[in-house]
RODO-2510 file (C-alpha; in nm, 4 decimals, decimal comma):
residues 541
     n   res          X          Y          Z
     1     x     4,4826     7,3972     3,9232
     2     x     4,4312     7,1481     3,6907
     3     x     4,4255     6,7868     3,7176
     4     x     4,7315     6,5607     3,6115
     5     x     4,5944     6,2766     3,3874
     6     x     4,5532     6,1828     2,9903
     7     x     4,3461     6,3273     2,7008
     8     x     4,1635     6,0356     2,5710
     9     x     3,8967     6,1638     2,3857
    10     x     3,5283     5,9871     2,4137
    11     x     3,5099     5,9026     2,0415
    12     x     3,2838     5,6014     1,9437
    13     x     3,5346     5,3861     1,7563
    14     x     3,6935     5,3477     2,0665
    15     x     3,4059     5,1029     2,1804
    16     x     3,4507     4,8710     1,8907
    17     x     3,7673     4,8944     1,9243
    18     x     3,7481     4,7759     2,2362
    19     x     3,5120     4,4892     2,1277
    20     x     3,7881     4,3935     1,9199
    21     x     4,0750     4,3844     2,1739
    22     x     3,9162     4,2223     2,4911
    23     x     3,6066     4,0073     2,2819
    24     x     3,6705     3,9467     1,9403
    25     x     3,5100     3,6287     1,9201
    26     x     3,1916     3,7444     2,0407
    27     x     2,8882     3,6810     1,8015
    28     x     2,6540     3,9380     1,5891
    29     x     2,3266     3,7090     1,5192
    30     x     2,1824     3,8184     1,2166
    31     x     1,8203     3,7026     1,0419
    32     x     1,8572     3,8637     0,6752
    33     x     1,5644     3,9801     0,5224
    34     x     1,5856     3,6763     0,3223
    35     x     1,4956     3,4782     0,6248
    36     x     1,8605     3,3008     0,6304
    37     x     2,0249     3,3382     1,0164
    38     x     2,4070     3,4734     0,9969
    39     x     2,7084     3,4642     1,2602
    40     x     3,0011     3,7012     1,2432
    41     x     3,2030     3,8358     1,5279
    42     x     3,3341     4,2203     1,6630
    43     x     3,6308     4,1071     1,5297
    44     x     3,4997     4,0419     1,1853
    45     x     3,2666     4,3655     1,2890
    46     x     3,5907     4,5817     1,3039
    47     x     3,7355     4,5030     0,9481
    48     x     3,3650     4,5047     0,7845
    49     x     3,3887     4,9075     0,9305
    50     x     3,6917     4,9794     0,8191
    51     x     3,6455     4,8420     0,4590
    52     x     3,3411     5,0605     0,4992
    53     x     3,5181     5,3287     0,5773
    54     x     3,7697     5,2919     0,3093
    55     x     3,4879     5,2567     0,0895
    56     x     3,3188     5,5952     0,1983
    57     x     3,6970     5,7443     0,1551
    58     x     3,7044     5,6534    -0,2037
    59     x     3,3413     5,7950    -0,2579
    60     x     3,4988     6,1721    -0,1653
    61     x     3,3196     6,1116     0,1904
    62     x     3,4958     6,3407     0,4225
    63     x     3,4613     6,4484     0,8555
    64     x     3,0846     6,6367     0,8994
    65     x     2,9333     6,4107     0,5592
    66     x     2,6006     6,2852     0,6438
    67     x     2,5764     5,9051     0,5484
    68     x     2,2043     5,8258     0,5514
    69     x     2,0518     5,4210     0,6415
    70     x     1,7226     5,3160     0,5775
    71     x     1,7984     4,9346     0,7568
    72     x     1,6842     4,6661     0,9566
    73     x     1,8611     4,5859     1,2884
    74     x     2,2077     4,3686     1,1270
    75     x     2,5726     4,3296     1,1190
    76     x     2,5841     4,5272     0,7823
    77     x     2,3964     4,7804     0,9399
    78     x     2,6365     4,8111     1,2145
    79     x     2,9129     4,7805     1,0065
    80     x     2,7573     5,1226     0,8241
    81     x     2,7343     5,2963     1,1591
    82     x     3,1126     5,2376     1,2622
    83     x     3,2602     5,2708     0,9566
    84     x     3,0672     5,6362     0,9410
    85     x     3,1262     5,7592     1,2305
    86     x     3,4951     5,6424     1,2823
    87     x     3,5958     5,8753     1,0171
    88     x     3,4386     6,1375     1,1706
    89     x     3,1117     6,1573     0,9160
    90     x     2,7714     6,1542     1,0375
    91     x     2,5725     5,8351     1,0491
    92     x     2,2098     5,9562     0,9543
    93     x     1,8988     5,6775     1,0488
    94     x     1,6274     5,7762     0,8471
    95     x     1,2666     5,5857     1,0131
    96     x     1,1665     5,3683     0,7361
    97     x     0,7739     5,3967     0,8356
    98     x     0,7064     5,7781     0,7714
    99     x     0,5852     5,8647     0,4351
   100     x     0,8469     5,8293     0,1581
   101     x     0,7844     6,2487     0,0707
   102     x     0,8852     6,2791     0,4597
   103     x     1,1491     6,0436     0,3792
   104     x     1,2866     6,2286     0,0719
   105     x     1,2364     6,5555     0,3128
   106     x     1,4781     6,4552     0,5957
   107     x     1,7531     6,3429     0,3509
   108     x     1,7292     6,6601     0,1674
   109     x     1,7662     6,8647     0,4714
   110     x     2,0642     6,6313     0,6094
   111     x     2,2287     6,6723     0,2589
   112     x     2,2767     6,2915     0,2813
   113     x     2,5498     6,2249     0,0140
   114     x     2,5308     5,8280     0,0558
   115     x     2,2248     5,6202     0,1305
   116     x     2,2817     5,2930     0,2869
   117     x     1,9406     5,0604     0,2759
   118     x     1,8072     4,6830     0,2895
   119     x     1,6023     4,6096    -0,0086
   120     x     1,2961     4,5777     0,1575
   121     x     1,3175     4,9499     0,1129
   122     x     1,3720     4,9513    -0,2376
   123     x     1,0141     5,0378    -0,3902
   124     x     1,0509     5,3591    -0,1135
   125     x     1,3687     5,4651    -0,2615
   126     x     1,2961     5,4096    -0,6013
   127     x     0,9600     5,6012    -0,5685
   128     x     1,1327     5,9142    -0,4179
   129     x     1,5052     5,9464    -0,6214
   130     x     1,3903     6,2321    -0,8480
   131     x     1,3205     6,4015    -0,5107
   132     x     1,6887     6,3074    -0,3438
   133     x     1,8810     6,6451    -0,3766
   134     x     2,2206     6,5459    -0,2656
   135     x     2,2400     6,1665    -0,2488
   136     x     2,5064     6,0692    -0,5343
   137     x     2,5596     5,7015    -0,3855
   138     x     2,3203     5,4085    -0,2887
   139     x     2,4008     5,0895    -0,1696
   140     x     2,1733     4,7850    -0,1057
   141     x     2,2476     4,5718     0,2061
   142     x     2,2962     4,2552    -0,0216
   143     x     2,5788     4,0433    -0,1656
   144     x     2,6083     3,9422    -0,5266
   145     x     2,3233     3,6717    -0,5484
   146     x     2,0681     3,8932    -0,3009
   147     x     2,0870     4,1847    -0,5336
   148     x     1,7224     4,3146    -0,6460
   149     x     1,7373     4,4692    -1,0100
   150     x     1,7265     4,8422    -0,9483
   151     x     1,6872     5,1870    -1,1268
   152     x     1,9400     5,3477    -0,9118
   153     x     2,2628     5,2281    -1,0292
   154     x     2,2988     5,0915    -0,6284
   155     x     2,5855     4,8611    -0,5165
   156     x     2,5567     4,5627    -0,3493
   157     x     2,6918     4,6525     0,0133
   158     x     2,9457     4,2842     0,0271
   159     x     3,0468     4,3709    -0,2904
   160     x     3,1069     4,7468    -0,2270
   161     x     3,3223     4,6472     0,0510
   162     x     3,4760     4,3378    -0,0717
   163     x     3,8687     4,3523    -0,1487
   164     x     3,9099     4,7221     0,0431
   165     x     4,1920     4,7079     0,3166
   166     x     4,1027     4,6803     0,6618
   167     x     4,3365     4,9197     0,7472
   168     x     4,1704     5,2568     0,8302
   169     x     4,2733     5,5600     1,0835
   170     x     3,9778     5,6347     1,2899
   171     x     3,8956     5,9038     1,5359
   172     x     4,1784     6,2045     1,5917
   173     x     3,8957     6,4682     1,6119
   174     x     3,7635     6,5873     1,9260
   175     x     3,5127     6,4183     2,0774
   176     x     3,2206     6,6736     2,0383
   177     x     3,2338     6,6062     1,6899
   178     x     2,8986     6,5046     1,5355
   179     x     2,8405     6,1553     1,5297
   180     x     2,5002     6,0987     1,4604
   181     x     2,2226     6,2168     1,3540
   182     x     1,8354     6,1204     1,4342
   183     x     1,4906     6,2959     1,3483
   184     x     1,2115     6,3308     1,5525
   185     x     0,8394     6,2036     1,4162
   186     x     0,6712     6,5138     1,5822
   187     x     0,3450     6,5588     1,5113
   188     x     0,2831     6,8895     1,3926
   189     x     0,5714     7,0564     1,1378
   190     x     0,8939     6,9112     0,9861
   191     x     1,0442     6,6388     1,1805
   192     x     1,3667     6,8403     1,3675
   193     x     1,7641     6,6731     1,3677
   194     x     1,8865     6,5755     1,7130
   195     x     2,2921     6,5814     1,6517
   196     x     2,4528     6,3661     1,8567
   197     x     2,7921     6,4015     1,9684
   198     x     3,0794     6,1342     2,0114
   199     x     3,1084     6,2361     2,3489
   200     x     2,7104     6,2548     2,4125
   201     x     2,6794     5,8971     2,2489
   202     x     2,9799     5,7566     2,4564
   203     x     2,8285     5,8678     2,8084
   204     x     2,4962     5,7428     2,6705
   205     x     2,6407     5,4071     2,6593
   206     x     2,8247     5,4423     3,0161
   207     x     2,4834     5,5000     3,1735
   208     x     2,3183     5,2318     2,9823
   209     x     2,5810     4,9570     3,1086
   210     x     2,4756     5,0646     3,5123
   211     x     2,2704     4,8090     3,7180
   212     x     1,9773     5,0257     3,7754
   213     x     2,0088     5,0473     3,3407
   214     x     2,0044     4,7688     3,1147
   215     x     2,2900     4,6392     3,3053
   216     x     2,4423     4,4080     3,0376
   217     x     2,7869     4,1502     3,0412
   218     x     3,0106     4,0326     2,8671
   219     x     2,8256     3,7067     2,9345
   220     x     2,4706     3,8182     2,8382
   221     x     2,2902     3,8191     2,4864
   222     x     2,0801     4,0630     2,3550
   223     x     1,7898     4,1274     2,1597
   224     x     1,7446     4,4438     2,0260
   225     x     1,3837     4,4556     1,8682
   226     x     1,3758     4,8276     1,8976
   227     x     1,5527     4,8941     1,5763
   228     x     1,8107     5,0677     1,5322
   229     x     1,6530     5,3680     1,3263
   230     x     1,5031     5,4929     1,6916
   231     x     1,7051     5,6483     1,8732
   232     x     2,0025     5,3935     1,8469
   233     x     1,8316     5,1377     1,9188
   234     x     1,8332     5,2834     2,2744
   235     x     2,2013     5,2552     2,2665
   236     x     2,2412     4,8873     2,2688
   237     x     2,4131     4,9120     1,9151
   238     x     2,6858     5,0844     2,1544
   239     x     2,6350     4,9660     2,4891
   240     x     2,6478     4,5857     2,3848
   241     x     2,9958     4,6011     2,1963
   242     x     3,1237     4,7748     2,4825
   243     x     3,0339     4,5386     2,6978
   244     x     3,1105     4,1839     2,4315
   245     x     2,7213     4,0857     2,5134
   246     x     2,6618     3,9066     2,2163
   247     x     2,3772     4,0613     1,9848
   248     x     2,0834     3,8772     1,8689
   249     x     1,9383     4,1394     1,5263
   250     x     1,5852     4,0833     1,4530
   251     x     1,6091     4,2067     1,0995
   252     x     1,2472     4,2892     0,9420
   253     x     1,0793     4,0132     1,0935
   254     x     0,8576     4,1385     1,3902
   255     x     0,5721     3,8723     1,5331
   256     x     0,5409     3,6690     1,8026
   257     x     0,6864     3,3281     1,6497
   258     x     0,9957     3,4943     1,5013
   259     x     1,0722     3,6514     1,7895
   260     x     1,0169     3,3835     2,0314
   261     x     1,2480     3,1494     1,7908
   262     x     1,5390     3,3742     1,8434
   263     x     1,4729     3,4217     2,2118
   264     x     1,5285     3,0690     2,2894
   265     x     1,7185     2,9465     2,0169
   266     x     2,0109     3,1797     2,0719
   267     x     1,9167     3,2005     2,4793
   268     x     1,8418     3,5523     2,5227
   269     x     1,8705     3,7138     2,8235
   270     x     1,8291     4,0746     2,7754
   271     x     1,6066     4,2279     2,5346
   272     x     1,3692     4,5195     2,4120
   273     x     1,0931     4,6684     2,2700
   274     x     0,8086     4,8688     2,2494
   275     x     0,4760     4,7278     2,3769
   276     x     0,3132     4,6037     2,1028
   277     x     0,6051     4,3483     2,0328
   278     x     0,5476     4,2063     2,3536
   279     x     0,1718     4,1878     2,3333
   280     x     0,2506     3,9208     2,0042
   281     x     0,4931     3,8059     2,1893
   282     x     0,2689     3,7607     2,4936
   283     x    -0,0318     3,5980     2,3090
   284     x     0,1599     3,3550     2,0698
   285     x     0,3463     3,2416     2,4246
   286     x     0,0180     3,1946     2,6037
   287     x    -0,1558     3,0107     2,2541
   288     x     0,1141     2,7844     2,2680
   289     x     0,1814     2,6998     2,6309
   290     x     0,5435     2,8133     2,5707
   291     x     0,7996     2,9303     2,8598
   292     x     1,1306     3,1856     2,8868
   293     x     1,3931     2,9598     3,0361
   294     x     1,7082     3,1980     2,9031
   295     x     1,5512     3,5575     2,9491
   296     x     1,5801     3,7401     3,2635
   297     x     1,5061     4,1077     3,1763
   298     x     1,2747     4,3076     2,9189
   299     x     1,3760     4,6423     2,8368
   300     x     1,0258     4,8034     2,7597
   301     x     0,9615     5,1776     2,6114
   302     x     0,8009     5,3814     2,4307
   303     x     0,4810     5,4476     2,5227
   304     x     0,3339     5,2946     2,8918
   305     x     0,2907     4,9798     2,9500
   306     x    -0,0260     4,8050     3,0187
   307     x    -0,0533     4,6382     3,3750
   308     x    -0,1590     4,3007     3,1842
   309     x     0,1578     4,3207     3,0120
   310     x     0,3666     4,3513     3,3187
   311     x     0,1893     4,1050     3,5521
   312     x     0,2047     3,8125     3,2528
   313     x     0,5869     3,8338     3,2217
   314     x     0,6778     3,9286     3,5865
   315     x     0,4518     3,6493     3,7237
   316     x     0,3842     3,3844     3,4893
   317     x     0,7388     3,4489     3,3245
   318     x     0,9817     3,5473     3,6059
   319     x     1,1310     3,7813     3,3827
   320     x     1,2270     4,1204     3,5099
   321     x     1,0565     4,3893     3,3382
   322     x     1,2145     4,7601     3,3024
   323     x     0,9857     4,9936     3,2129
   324     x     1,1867     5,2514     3,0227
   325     x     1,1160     5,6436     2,9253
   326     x     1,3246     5,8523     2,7315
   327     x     1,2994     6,0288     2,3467
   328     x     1,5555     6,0579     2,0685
   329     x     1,6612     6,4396     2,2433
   330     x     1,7491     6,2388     2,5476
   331     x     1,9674     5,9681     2,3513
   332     x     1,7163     5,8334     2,4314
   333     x     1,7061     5,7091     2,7956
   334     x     1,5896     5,9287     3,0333
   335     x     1,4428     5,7326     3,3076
   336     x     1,4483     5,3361     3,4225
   337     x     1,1951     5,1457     3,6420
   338     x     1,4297     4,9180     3,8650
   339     x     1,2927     4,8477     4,1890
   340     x     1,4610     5,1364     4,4150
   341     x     1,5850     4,9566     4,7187
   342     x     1,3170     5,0359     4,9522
   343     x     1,0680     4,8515     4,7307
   344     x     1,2575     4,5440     4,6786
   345     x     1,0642     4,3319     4,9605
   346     x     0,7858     4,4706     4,8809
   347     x     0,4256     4,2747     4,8534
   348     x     0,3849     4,2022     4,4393
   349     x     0,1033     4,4996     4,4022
   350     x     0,3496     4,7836     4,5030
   351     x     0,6077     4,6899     4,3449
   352     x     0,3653     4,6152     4,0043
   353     x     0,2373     4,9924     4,0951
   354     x     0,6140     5,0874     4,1100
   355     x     0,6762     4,9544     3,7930
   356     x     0,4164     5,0479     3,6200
   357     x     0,5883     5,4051     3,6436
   358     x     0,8497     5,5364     3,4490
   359     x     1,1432     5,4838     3,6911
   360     x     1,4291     5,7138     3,8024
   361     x     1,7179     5,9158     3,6042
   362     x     2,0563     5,7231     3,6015
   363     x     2,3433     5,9346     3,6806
   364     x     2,4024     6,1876     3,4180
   365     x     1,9693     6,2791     3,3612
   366     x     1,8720     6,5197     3,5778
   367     x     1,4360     6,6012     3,5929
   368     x     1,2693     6,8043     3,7538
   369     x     0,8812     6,9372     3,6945
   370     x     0,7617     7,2917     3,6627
   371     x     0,4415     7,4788     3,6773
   372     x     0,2936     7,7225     3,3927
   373     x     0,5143     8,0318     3,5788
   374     x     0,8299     7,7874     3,5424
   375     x     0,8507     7,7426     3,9352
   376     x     0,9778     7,3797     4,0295
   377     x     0,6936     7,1709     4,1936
   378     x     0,7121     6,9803     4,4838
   379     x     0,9059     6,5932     4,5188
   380     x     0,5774     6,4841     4,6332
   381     x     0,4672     6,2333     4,3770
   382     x     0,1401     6,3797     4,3349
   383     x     0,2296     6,7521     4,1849
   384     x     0,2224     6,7240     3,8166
   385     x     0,3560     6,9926     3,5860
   386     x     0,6369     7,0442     3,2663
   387     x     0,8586     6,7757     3,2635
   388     x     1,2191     6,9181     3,2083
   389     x     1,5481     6,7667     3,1841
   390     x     1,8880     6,8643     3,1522
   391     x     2,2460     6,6225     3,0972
   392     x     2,5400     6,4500     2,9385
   393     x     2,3297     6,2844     2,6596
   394     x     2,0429     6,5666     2,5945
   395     x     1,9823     6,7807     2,3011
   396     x     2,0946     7,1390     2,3250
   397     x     1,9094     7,2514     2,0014
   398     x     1,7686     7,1156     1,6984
   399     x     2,0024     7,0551     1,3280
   400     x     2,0568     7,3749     1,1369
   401     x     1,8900     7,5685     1,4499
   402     x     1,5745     7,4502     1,3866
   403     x     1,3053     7,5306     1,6291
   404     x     1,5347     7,7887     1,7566
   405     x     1,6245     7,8083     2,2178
   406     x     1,4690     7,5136     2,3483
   407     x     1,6125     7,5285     2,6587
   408     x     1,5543     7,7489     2,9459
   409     x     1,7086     7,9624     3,1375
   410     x     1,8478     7,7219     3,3241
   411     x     1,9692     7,4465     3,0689
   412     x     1,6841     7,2461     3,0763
   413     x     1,5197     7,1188     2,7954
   414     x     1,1091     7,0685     2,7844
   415     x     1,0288     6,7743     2,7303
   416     x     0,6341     6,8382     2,6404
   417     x     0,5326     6,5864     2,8771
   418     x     0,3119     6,6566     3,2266
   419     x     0,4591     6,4310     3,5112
   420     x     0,5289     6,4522     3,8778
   421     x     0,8213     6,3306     4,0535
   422     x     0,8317     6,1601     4,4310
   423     x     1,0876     6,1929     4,6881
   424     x     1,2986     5,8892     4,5890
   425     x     1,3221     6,0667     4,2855
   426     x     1,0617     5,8391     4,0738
   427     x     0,8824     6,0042     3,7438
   428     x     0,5308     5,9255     3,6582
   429     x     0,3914     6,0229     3,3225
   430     x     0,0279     6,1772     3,3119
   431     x     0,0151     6,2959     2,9849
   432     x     0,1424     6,4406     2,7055
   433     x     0,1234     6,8328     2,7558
   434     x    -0,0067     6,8527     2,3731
   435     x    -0,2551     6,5175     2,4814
   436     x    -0,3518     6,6808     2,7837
   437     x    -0,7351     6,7104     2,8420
   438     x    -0,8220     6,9627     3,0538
   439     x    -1,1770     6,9464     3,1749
   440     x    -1,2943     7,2329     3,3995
   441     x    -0,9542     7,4028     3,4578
   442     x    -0,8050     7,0539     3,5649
   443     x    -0,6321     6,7763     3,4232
   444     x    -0,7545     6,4059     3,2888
   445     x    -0,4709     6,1628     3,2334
   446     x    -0,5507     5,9691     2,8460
   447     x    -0,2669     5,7723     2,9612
   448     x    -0,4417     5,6279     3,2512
   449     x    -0,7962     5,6044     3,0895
   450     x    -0,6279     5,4335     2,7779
   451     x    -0,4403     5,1381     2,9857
   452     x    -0,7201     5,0513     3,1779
   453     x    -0,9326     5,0386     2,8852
   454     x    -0,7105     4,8536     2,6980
   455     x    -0,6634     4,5598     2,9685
   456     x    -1,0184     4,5075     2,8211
   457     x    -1,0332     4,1331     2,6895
   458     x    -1,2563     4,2930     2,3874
   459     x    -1,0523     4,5950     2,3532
   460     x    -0,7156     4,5629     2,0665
   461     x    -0,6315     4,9486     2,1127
   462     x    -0,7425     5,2203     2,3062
   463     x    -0,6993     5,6010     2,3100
   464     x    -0,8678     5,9020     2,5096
   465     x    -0,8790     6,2556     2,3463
   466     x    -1,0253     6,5644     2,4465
   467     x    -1,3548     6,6938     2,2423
   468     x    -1,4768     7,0325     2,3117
   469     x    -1,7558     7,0702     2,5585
   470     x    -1,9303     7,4268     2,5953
   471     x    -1,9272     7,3823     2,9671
   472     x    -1,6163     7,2444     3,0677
   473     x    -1,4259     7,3572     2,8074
   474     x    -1,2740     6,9668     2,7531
   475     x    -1,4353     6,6287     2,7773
   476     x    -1,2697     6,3113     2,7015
   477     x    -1,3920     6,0978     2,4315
   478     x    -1,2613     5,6784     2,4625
   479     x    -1,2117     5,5522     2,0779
   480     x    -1,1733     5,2006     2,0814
   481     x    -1,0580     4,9496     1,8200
   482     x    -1,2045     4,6265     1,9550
   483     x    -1,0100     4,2652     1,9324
   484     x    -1,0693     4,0970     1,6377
   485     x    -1,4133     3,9227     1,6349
   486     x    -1,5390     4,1114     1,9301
   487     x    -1,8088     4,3863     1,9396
   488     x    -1,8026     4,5325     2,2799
   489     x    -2,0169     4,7832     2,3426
   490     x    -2,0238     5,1289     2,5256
   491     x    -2,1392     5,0152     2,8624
   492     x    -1,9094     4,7185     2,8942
   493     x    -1,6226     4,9680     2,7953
   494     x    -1,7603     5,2462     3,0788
   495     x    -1,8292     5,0027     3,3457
   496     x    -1,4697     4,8617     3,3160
   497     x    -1,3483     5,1932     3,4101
   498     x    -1,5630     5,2129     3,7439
   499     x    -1,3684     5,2481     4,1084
   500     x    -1,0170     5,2400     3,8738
   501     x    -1,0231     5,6436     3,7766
   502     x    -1,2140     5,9471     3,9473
   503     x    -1,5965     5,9486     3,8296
   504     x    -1,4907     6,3039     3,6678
   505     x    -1,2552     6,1609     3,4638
   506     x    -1,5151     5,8863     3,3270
   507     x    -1,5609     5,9522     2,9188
   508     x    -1,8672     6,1417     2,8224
   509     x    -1,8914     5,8847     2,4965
   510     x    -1,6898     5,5867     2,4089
   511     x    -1,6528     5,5632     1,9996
   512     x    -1,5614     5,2456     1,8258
   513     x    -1,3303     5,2368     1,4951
   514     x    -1,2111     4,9286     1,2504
   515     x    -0,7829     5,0740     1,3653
   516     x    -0,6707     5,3420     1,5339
   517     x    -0,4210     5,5544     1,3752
   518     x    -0,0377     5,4806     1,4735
   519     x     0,2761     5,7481     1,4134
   520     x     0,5966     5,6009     1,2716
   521     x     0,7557     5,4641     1,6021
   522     x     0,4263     5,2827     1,6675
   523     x     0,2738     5,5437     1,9053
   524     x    -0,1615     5,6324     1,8940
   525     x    -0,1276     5,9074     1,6378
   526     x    -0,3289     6,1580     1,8524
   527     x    -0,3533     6,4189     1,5550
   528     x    -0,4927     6,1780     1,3149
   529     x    -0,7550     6,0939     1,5408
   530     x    -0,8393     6,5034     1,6514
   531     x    -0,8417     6,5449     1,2750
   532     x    -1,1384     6,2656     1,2650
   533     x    -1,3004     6,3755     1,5196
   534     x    -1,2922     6,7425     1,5223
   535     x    -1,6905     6,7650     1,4206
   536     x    -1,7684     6,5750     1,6991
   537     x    -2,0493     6,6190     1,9231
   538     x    -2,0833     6,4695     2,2866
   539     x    -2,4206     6,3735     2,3915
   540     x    -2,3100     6,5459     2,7508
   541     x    -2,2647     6,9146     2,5367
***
């Protein structure tokens, strides 16, 4: 027997169209790459897409089309993504921080007809065009008196736009038709497409609105500083329409002053970012004797957070900090650390040791850990194995079959991550399965060598990586790119790490370096630094 009730499909134009409807007066924030601060509304937000998609229309763009964007966190830009995907044609973020050849790559194998990008980007694009197979169109996220001279015969984006009707039929496919389209930065091979679906994207942003999520209103204002190039800007360029939060976009520039000036200028009360933003934000705070009067949560992902992080804006800040996991198969949020209620009252060192974890699955993520056999481990918070997940929001396979099965037998996918799990359902990271060090037939968590290390006051970055070691197979190595000015030395990095991690575990060498290699999303590039040190010789071997 089936149930009684209406086919409304879970298409994504639905959510601005929503905006629209129920709060159309509700503001975009824009800084330009020009530095100049712009308002507009999801009202204004809804005719910008559909002169966008009227514009794609007339270039021959048609339902499956990959649209690619190379572009800041703006209005424009979200005006690309709606118009796009409203028509049924894929909205493609290409990461502006790989290398342009990897850039010229992942258009190719999208067979990107249109590339959307802010001219910060232009030298990139220019440099790779004789390499773009199947890109016909380029527009520059300008108006007539921001256009850069150009080699590409690019329009400006207001003036592509400007004068096209506002009228525009959206959706009227099903809702597992592609929507968008994100690559992954792996380290080792091509990056691989993860194809998301209307429906995947729209129960992406359902979980997102939760309490034990992000939890955004209609009366809240966001900050995304995760950009909207990964992984959707963890949804909020979907989650915060369909709410009416108003948005607060970031545009190219990063540091602690700009950010800070947006934060309490527009009264922020919700935003995120990986962990480097908030260490400049952090430090220029604390050099200026500075407070958060407006923000009450921090969305922070990525990679782990360090403790000094957490403490500074939980205690000296009051703000709520939500440590965040999740990668661009997972939509990208696959786990939140909210307090679970039996923590709430709990003295301010176990709930900073809660929080320091990576949190539990909302509805719709389900994790569980396995060993090398594929047996699930104990709910014991201390058995680590395979992370694997399976849900609403989480890749089934890689674009064009790339990669081939990833999941198993069971639907799960791996996520290449070693974790455990405890009985209130709470995920800890230990390491990266392809970081792992494995000394002796056991494991050594980098992840929890690197943080402490890092808490260092003479210590910028930090990472741990296994060197080879004739008895014990692996030994782990501490590289450390010290603070600027500072010189610490090996003992003062060692003896920092005393009584905080098993004596095993201690590094057989610490190893100092002017900057440690980062990936595209701002993550230690841990192949770079194998690659540096693969002649390397511990004084323990």
């Amino acid at each position: 027997m089936q149930g009684i009730m209406q086919d409304w499909p879970l298409t994504v134009d639905k959510i601005l169209e929503h905006a629209r409807l129920i709060n159309p007066t509700r503001e975009i924030v824009t800084r330009r790459v020009e530095g100049n601060i712009v308002r507009t509304t999801y009202a204004d937000l809804y005719d910008q897409s559909k002169q966008v998609s009227n514009a794609l229309k007339d270039t021959g763009i048609a339902l499956g089309d990959r649209i690619a964007t190379l572009g800041w966190n703006s209005a424009r830009h979200m005006a690309s993504w709606y118009g796009t995907m409203g028509i049924g044609a894929v909205l493609h973020t290409i990461n502006p921080r790989l290398h342009p050849d990897q850039i010229a790559w992942i258009a190719n194998h999208a067979e990107d007809k249109v590339l959307i990008f802010d001219k910060t980007f232009l030298p990139i694009v220019e440099a790779i065009k004789d390499k773009l197979e199947t890109v016909k169109t380029f527009v520059i996220y300008a108006d007539q008196d921001t256009m850069p001279v150009n080699s590409l015969g690019a329009v400006a984006f207001d003036m592509w736009i400007d004068g096209r009707s506002t009228t525009c039929e959206w959706g009227g496919f099903p809702e597992t038709t592609a929507c968008g389209l994100c690559y992954t930065s792996g380290t080792t091979g091509n990056p691989k497409g993860v194809l998301y679906s209307h429906r995947s994207n729209v129960l992406h942003t359902l979980v997102t609105m939760s309490k034990d999520a992000m939890g955004m209103g209609a009366d809240d204002v966001v900050l995304p500083v995760v950009p909207m190039f990964h992984a959707n800007a963890w949804g909020l360029a979907l989650s915060c329409p369909a709410t009416g939060a108003n948005m607060v976009m970031p545009g190219a520039q990063m540091d602690g002053a700009s950010i800070y000036e947006l934060l309490d200028g527009e009264k922020v009360t919700i935003t995120a970012a990986v962990p480097t933003v908030w260490l400049m934000l952090l430090q220029y705070l604390q050099e200026n004797n500075l407070k958060l009067p407006h923000l009450k949560k921090v969305i922070i992902g990525g990679s782990a957070i360090p403790e000094n992080i957490l403490r500074a804006f939980e205690i000296d800040y009051e703000v709520d900090v939500v440590h965040a996991w999740g990668m661009t198969e997972t939509s990208p949020l696959g786990t939140l650390g909210t307090l679970p209620p039996h923590l709430m009252n709990a003295d301010i060192d176990t709930r900073m040791g809660q929080k320091l974890k990576q949190g539990r699955p909302p509805y719709g993520v389900e994790l569980k850990v396995v060993n090398d056999e594929g047996e699930e481990l104990p709910r014991d918070g201390k058995s680590s194995g395979k992370l694997l997940v399976r849900g609403a929001a989480i890749a089934a396979g890689y674009f064009k079959g790339d990669g081939g099965n990833v999941l198993d037998d069971n639907g799960f996918f791996d996520t290449g991550d070693v974790a455990n799990i405890d009985e209130f359902g709470t995920m800890q990271i230990t390491d990266r399965a392809k970081d792992v060090i494995k000394s002796g037939g056991e494991w050594i968590s980098s992840i929890d060598i690197e943080n402490i290390a890092v808490g260092h006051e003479k210590v910028a970055n930090a990472a741990a990586i296994g060197i080879y070691h004739p008895k014990w197979d692996e030994r782990p190595l501490l590289v450390i790119q010290p603070a600027e000015g500072q010189t610490p030395t090996k003992e003062e990095i060692l003896a920092s790490l005393e009584g905080k991690i098993a004596k095993w575990w201690t590094p057989d060498d610490v190893a100092f370096v002017e900057e440690i290699p980062l990936g595209a999303t701002g993550k230690i590039n841990k192949l770079a630094l194998r690659e540096t040190f693969k002649d390397y010789k511990l004084p323990t071997a």
